[in-house]
C-alpha positions in Angstrom: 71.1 98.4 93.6 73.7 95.9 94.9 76.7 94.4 92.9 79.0 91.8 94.3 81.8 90.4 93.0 83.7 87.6 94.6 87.2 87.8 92.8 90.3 85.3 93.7 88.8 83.2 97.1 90.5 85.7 99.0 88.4 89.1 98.3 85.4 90.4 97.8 83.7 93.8 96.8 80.2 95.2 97.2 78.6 97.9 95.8 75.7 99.6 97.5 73.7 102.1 96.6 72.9 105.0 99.2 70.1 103.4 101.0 69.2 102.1 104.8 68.9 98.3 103.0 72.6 98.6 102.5 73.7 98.1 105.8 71.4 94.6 106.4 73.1 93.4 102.9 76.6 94.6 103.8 76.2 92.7 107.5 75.0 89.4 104.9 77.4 89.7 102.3 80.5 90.4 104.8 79.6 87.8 107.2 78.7 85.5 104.9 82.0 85.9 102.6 84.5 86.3 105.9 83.0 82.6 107.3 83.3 81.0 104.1 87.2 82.0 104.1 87.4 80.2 107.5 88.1 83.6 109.6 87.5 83.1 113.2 84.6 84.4 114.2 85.5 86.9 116.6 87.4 88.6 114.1 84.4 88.4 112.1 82.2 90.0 114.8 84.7 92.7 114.8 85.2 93.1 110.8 81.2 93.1 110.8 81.2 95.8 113.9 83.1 98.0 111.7 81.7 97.8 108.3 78.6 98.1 109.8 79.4 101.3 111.5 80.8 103.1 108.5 77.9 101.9 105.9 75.6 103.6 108.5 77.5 106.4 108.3 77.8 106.5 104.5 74.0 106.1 104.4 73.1 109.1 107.1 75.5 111.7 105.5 76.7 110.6 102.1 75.8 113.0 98.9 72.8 112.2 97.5 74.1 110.2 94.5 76.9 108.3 96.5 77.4 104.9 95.9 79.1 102.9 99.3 81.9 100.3 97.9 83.0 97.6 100.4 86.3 95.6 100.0 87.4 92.9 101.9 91.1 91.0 101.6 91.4 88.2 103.6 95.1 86.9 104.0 97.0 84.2 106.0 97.1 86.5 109.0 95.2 89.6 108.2 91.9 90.7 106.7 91.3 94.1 105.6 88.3 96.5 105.1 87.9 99.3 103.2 84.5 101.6 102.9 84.6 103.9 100.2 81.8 106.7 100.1 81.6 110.5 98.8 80.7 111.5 102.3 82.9 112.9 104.7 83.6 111.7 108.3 84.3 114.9 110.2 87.7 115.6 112.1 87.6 114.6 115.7 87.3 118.2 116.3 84.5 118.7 114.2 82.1 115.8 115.3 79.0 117.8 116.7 76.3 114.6 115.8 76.4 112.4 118.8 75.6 109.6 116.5 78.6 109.9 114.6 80.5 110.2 117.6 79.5 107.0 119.2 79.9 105.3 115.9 83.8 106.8 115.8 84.0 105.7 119.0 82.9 102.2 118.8 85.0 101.5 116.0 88.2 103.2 117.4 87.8 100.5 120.4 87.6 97.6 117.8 90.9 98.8 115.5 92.8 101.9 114.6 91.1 102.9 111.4 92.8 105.3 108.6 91.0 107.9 106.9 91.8 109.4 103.6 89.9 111.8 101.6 90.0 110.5 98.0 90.4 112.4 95.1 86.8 112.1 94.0 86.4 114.4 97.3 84.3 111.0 99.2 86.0 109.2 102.1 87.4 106.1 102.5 88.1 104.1 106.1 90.4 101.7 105.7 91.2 98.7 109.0 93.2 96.1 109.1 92.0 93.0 111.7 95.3 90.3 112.5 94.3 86.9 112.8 96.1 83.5 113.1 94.8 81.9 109.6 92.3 79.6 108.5 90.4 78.2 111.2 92.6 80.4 113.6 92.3 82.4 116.3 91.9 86.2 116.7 95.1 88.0 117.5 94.7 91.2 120.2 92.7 93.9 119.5 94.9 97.4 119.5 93.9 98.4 123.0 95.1 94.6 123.9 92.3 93.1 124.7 90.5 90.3 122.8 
């Protein structure tokens, strides 16, 4: 099951359900909606690095009846993710699954994500990626590099 909603030009939300096909469609559906809104592309390598990474990790240790959302907002000089699941990631501390580790670790050298536990009890990762505008080019990465 896959729902996607394209509201004002500027966002978009999918809806996936907990299943390995999910990640190929969010890869489609992100990519695809990010180079329609004119984002540069290595922002859109970077946006699709991270979705990527937290879908999979939705998928692998989501509840069995979780649903993974995925909102984009694409402004003049910013576009924001957020992956929503009823999944936890682990604490730093906690991380044991060398998987999950390198996926933390791959998206903490692309953007300083924020976790928050929602109220449902899921998770939801939230990262922000600046950019110059339409057409525009990518602005540095936190570590501050590009």
């Amino acid at each position: 099951m896959t729902d996607v909603a394209v509201e004002p030009p500027q966002s978009c939300r999918v809806v996936l359900a907990r299943e390995l096909a999910a990640v190929s469609t969010t890869r489609q559906v992100v990519g695809t909606f990010l180079r329609r809104q004119d984002v540069a592309e290595p922002v859109t390598t970077d946006v699709l690095i991270v979705a990527n990474e937290a879908v999979t990790n939705a998928v692998q240790h989501g509840g069995p009846e979780t649903t993974v959302t995925v909102d984009l907002l694409v402004s003049d000089d910013l576009v924001t993710l957020r992956v929503h699941d009823v999944g936890p990631w682990p604490p730093p501390d906690e991380r044991v699954d060398d998987d999950h580790r390198l996926s933390l670790t791959v998206v903490e050298g692309i953007v300083r994500p924020r976790f928050a536990t929602t109220a449902v009890g899921g998770t939801e990762l939230t990262a922000d990626f600046p950019w110059a505008g339409p057409g525009g080019r990518a602005l540095t990465r936190p570590g501050g590099s590009r």
